[in-house]
ZAMARGU-4260 file (C-alpha; in steps of 0.2 Angstrom, whole numbers, plus 5000, padded with zeros to 4 digits):
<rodrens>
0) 4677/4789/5073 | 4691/4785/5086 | 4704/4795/5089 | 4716/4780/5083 | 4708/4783/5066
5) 4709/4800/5066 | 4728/4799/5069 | 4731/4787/5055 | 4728/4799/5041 | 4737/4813/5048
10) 4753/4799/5049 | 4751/4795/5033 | 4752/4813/5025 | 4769/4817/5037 | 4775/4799/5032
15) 4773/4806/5013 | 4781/4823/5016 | 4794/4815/5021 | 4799/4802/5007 | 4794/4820/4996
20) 4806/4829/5004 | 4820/4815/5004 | 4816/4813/4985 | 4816/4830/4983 | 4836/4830/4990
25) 4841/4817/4980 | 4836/4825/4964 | 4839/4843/4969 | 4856/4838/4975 | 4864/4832/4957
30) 4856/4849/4949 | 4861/4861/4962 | 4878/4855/4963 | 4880/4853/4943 | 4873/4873/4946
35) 4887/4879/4957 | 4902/4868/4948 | 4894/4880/4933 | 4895/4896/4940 | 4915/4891/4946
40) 4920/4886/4925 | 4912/4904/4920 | 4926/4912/4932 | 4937/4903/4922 | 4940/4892/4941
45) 4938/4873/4945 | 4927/4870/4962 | 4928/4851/4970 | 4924/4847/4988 | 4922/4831/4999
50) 4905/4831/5003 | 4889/4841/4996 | 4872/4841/5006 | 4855/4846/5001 | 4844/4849/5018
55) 4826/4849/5015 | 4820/4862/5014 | 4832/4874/5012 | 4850/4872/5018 | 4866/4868/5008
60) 4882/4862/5014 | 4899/4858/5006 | 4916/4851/5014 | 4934/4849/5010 | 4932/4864/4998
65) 4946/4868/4983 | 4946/4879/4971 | 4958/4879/4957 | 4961/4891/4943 | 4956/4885/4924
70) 4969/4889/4915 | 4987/4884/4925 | 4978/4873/4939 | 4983/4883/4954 | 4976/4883/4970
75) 4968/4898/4975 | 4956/4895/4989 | 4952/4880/5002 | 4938/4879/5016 | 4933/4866/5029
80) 4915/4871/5027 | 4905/4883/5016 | 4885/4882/5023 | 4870/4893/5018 | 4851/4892/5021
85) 4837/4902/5014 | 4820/4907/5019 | 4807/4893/5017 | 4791/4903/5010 | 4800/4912/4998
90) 4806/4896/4990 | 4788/4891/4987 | 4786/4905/4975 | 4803/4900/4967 | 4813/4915/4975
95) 4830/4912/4985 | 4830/4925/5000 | 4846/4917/5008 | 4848/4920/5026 | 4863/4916/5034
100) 4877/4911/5027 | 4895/4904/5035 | 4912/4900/5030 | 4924/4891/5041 | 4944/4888/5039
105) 4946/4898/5024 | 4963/4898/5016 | 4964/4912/5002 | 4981/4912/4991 | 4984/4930/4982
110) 4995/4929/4967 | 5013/4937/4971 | 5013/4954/4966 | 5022/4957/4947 | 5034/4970/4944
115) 5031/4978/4927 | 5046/4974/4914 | 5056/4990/4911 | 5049/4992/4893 | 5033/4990/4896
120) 5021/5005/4887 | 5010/5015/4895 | 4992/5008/4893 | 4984/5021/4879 | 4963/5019/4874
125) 4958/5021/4855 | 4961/5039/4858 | 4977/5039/4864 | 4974/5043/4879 | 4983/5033/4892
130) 4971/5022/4903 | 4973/5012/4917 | 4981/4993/4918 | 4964/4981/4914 | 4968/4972/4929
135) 4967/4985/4941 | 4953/4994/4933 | 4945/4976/4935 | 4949/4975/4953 | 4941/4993/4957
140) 4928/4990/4948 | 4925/4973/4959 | 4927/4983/4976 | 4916/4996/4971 | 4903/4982/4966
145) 4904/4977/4986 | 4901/4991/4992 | 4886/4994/4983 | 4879/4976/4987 | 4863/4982/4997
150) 4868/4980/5014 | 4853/4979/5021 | 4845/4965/5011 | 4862/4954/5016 | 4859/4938/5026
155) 4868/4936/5043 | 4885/4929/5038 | 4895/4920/5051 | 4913/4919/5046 | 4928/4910/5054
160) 4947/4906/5052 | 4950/4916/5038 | 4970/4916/5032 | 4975/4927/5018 | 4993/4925/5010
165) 5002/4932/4995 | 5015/4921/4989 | 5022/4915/5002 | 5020/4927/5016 | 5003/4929/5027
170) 4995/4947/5023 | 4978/4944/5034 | 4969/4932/5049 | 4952/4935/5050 | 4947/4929/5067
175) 4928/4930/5066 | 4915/4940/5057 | 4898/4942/5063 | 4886/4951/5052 | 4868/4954/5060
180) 4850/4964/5059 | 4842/4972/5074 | 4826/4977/5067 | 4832/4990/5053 | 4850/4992/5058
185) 4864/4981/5052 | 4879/4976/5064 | 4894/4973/5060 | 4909/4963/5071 | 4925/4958/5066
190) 4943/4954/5074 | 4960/4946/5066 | 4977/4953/5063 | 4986/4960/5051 | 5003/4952/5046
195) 5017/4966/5042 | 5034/4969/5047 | 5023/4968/5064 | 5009/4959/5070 | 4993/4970/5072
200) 4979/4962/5080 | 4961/4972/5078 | 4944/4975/5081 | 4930/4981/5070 | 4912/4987/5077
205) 4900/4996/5064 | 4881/4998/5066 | 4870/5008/5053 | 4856/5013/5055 | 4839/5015/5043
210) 4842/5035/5043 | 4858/5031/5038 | 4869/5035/5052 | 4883/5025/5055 | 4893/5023/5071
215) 4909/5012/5073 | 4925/5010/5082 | 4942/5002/5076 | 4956/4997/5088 | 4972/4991/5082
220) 4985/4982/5094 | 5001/4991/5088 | 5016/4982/5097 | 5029/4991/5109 | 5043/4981/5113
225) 5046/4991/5126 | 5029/4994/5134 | 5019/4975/5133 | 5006/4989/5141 | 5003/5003/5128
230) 4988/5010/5122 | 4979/5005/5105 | 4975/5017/5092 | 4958/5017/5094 | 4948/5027/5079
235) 4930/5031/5082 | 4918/5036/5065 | 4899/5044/5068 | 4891/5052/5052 | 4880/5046/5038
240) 4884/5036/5026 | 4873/5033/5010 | 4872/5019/4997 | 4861/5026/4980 | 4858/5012/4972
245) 4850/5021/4958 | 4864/5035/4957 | 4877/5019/4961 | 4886/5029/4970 | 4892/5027/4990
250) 4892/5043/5002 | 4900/5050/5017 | 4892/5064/5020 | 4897/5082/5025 | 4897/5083/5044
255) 4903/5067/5047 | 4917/5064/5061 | 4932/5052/5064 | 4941/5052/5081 | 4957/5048/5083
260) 4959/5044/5101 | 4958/5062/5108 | 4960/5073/5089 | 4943/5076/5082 | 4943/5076/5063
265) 4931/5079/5049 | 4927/5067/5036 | 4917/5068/5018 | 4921/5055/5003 | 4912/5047/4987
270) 4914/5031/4980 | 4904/5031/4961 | 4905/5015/4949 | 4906/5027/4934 | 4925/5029/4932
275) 4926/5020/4945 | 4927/5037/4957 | 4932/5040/4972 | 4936/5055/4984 | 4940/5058/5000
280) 4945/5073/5011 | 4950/5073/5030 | 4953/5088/5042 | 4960/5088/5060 | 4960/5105/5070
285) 4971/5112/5083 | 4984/5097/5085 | 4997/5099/5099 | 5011/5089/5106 | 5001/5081/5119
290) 4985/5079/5109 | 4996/5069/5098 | 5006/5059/5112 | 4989/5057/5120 | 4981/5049/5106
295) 4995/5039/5096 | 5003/5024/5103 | 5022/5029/5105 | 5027/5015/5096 | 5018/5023/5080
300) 5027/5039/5084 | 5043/5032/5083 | 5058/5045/5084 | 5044/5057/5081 | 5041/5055/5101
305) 5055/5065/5105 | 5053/5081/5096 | 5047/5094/5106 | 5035/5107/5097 | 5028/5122/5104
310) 5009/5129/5097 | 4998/5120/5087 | 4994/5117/5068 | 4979/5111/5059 | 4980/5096/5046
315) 4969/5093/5029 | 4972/5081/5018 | 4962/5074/5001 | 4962/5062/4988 | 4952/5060/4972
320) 4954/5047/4957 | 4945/5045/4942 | 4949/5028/4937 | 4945/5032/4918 | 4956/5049/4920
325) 4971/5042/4928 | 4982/5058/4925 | 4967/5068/4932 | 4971/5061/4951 | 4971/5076/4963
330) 4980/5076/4982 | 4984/5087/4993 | 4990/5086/5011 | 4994/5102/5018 | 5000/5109/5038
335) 4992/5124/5045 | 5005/5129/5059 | 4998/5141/5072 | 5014/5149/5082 | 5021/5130/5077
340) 5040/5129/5084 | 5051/5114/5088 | 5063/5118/5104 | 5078/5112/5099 | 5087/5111/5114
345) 5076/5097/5121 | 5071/5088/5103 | 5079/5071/5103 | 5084/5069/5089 | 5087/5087/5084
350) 5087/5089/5066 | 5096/5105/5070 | 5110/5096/5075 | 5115/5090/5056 | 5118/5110/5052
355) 5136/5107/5058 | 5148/5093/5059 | 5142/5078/5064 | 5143/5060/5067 | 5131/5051/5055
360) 5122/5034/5061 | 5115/5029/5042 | 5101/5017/5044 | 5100/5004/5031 | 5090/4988/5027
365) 5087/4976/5038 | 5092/4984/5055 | 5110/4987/5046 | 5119/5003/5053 | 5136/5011/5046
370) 5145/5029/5054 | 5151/5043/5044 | 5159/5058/5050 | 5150/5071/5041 | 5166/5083/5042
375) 5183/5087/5039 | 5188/5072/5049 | 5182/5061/5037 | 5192/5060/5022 | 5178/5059/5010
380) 5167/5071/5016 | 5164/5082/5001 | 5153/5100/5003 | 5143/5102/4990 | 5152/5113/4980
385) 5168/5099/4979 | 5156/5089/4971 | 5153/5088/4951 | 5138/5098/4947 | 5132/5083/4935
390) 5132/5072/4949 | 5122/5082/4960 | 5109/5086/4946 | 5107/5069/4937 | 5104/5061/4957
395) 5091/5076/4957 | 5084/5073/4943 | 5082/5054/4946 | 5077/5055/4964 | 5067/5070/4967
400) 5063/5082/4952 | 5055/5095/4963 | 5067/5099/4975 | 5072/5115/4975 | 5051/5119/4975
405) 5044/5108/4989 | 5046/5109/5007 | 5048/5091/5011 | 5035/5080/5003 | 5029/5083/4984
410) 5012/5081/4984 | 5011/5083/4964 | 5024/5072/4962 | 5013/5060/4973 | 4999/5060/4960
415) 5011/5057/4945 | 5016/5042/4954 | 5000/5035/4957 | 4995/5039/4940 | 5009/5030/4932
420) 5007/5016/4945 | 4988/5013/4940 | 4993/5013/4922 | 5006/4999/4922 | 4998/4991/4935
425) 5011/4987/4945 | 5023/4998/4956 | 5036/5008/4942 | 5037/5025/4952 | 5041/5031/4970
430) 5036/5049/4975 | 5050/5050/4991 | 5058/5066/4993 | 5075/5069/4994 | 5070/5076/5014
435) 5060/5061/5017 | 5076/5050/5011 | 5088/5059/5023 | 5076/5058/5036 | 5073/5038/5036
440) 5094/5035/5033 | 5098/5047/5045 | 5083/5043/5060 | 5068/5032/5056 | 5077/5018/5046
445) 5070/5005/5032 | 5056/4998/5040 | 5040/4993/5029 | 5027/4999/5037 | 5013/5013/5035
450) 5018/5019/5053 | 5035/5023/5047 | 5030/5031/5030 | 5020/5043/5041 | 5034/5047/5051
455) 5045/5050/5037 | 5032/5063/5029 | 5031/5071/5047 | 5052/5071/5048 | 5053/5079/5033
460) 5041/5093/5033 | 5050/5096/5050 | 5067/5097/5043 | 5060/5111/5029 | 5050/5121/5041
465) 5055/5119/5059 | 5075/5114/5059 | 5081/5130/5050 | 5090/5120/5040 | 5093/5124/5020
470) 5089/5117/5004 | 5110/5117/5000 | 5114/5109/5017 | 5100/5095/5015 | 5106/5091/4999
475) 5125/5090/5005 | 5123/5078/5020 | 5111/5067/5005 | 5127/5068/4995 | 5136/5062/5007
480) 5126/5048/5018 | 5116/5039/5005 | 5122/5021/5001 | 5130/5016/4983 | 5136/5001/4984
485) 5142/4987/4997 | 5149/4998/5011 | 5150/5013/5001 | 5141/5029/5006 | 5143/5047/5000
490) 5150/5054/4981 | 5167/5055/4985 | 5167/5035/4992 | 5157/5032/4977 | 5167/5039/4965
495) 5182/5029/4970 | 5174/5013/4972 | 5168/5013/4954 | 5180/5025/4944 | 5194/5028/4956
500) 5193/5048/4955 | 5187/5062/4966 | 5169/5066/4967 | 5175/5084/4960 | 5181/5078/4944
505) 5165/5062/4938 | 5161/5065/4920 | 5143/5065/4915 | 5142/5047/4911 | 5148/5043/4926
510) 5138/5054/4934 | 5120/5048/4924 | 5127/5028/4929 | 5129/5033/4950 | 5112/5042/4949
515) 5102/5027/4941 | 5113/5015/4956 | 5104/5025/4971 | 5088/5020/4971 | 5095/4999/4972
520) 5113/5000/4977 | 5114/4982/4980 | 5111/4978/4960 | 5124/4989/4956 | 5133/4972/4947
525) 5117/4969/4936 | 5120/4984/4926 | 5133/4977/4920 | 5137/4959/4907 | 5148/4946/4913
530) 5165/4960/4905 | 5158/4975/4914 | 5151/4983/4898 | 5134/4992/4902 | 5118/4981/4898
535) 5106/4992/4885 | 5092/4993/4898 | 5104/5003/4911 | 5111/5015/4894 | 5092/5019/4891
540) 5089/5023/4911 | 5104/5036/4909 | 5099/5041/4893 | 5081/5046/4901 | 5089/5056/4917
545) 5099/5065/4904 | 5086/5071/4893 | 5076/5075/4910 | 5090/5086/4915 | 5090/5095/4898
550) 5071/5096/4901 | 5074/5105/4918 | 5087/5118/4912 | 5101/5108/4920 | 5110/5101/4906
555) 5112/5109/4887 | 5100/5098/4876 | 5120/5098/4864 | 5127/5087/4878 | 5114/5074/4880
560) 5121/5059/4873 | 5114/5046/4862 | 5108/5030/4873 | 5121/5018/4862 | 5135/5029/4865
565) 5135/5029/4885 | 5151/5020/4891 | 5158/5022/4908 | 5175/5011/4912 | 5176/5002/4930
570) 5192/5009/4937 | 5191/5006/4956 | 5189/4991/4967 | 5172/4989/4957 | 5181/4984/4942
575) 5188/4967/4953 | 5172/4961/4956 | 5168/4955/4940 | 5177/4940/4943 | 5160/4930/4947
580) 5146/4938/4940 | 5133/4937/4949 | 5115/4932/4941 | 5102/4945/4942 | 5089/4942/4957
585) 5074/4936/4951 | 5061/4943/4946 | 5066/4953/4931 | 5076/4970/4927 | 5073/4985/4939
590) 5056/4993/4937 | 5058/5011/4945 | 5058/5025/4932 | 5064/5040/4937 | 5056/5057/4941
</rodrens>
């Protein structure tokens, strides 16, 4: 037999696996697509794209990708491309072992967040028991699902030109994400920016081992607008983490580290699905001034960069939340100080320096700032004793319940808020201090970003330890500093504006209405209808500060008064206003409950 004939057979047999395979795609690709349209409409989502392609033998590919919500229509995600291929042999014995999978010019759309309606009641089980907000549970419970997704069974992922927005504004650009296998170990890479008040750009590397050790490094760009140059924080992990699959549960073990630049710190945590769970607990050692400058970016530091402290102190901090005992949430965030001092002669800004009179650059919203003179030679500077004890104490009561006991941040007042938080879910409780208030009005200002929130805590915890300040004298320069309405700053301004009277002499109505203003000064107007009589929602507010003063000692339960009876008269330049109501801001009425 020629070779001639020998060939012919063998063409034959590739010509036949060929027409196979291309019959094979034309009748897989109806079935598999009809499969993924499926899988969309039991997410309660709508999935249509430009082009579908099934690749013999294994390879899918989609273009011009939307995806809808069911019910309302609205867009939720879009991608140029969505690809995925899986291993040949497996398929032979019907098993999907998918090996890579890519994503390319990915456009996600988060819904805006939704502020909770001011009567909304806590989420209680069968038992009574109040229970965290089904959507968040839901969420958690998701998260916790991904990070039990055995990581080592994953396909390489190749991911591109991601953009994540909430309503209107962008939250996350995910540059590139590389997800590989080097034998046993699994490599991570990933770059974008994060989209706050600032634009952080950052960079991700994580590889984990079979033995379970995992080292990585993170580096965040943090803008200086005065040094295009500075440093990034650069945080560098090396420990063990664990998935159980079995126990379902995630572990940082004991031992593990996390570097911050030059501060070593330890780090343990837990994430559980039962619940879901989750703990973790951080301890730095033997922080100094120069360790500190040394390893945080100065832009982080903020006004925090001209303090200068003397000795050292140790940090530990923890958190740990069952999701199915909301009110059981446990944090802790405590300073160790070893000979700890802050020289006040070369601080800049020296919180000393607000013991006596002084001249007051109130930071407001938006890069606003207004001057006070915090002393005589201001005309409505009032000490604390000139003004009305129920003044003082309802603002306490709304604004920081725990003031005389803490020494700049609460940290049990922190859990409560996040309890309450998770069980509306949506954002109805603050856990600021009165300290951590003075210290963003008077130094760091209104910026919103975790930088600053850091710096405030830092601020304040100065202010009660280092400055030598007291509670009385904290409280006073509040009193008179804190904004209450358009250009209206301190009780004694306050109490002219609305009631044209002397801070001395605001009866407890009064008093219980200018509290529930602080926390949105700008909304003052809301409050009230269209003939300046109080709306019932800001009559039940008062009513709760009132009974919270009772509560604390600070008012005889005798004088709380009914919520229909609450009446306050607009006397001062307030009262002109009214003229042309203004409509409330979208949005709904003000969420905040007071502490």
């Amino acid at each position: 037999m020629n070779s001639r004939s020998q060939l012919r057979p063998a063409v034959l047999l590739l010509a036949a696996l060929v027409v196979l395979a291309l019959l094979a795609s034309a009748l897989l690709r109806p079935l598999a697509a009809s499969r993924v349209r499926a899988l969309a409409r039991a997410r309660g989502l709508e999935l249509a794209w430009g082009r579908f392609d099934l690749r013999w033998p294994a390879r899918v590919e989609l273009r011009d990708i939307v995806v809808r919500r069911t019910t309302g229509g609205d867009t939720l995600l879009t991608a140029r491309t969505a690809a995925g291929s899986a291993r040949p042999l497996p398929l032979l014995l019907l098993r999907v072992q998918p090996e890579l999978v890519s994503l390319d010019g990915v456009r996600l759309r988060l819904p805006a967040p939704r502020d909770a309606e001011v009567d909304t009641l806590v989420p209680t089980g069968e038992d009574g028991i109040p229970v965290v907000a089904p959507a968040v549970r839901q969420r958690a419970e998701a998260a916790v699902r991904a990070l039990l997704v055995p990581a080592r069974d994953l396909p390489r992922l190749r991911i591109g030109d991601v953009a994540v927005a909430r309503g209107g504004d962008s939250l996350l650009t995910l540059t590139a994400l590389a997800l590989d296998r080097e034998g046993a170990a699994t490599h991570l890479a990933l770059s974008g920016i994060y989209h706050g008040e600032d634009r952080v750009p950052f960079d991700v590397l994580l590889r984990w081992q079979a033995d379970d050790r995992m080292t990585g490094r993170v580096q965040f760009e943090v803008p200086d607008a005065d040094d295009p140059g500075a440093k990034p924080l650069v945080l560098n992990f090396d420990g063990r983490v664990s998935q159980d699959l079995r126990a379902r549960e995630v572990r940082i073990a004991e031992g593990s580290t996390l570097r911050i630049g030059e501060v070593a710190g330890r780090l343990s945590g837990l994430v559980a699905a039962a619940g879901p769970h989750c703990r973790l607990e951080l301890a730095l050692d033997s922080l100094t001034e120069r360790t500190i400058r040394a390893s945080v970016p100065r832009a982080m530091l903020g006004p925090l960069a001209g303090l200068e402290l003397l000795g050292r102190f140790d940090w530990r901090a923890g958190f740990d939340l069952d999701f199915a005992q909301p009110d059981s949430v446990r944090f802790h965030a405590d300073v160790v100080p070893h000979g700890l001092a802050l020289d006040q002669a070369l601080s800049r800004p020296s919180p000393a320096a607000i013991a006596g009179p002084f001249t007051a650059r109130i930071q407001l919203p938006r890069g606003r700032v207004v001057v006070r003179e915090i002393s005589p030679l201001n005309p409505h500077y009032r000490p604390l004793h000139r003004i009305s004890p129920y003044l003082r104490d309802a603002v306490l009561t709304n604004e920081d319940g725990g003031f005389w006991r803490h020494r700049g941040f609460n940290t049990e007042a922190i859990g409560l808020a996040i309890a309450a938080n998770l069980r509306a879910g949506a954002y109805r409780r603050g856990a600021g201090t009165i300290t951590m208030q003075l210290a963003r009005n008077l130094w760091l200002g209104h910026r919103r970003t975790l930088a600053r929130k850091g710096q405030e805590v830092a601020m304040a915890w100065i202010v009660e330890h280092l400055s030598g300040l007291s509670k009385e004298r904290i409280l006073e320069v509040y009193l008179n500093v804190i904004e209450w309405g358009p250009d209206v700053h301190g009780a004694d301004e306050a109490a002219r504006y609305y009631f044209a009277t002397d801070a001395a002499n605001l009866s407890l109505d009064e008093s219980l209405f200018l509290a529930i203003v602080v926390p949105s000064p700008a909304k003052w107007r809301w409050r009230f209808t269209p003939d300046g009589t109080l709306r019932p929602f800001a009559r039940a507010q008062m009513h709760f500060v009132a009974n919270k003063m009772a509560s604390k000692g600070w008012l005889d339960p005798a004088q709380v008064p009914p919520a229909d009876s609450l009446r306050v008269t607009l006397r001062g330049p307030a009262r002109d206003l009214f003229a042309a109501p203004e409509p409330p801001p979208s949005g709904g009425e003000p969420t905040g409950t007071p502490m």
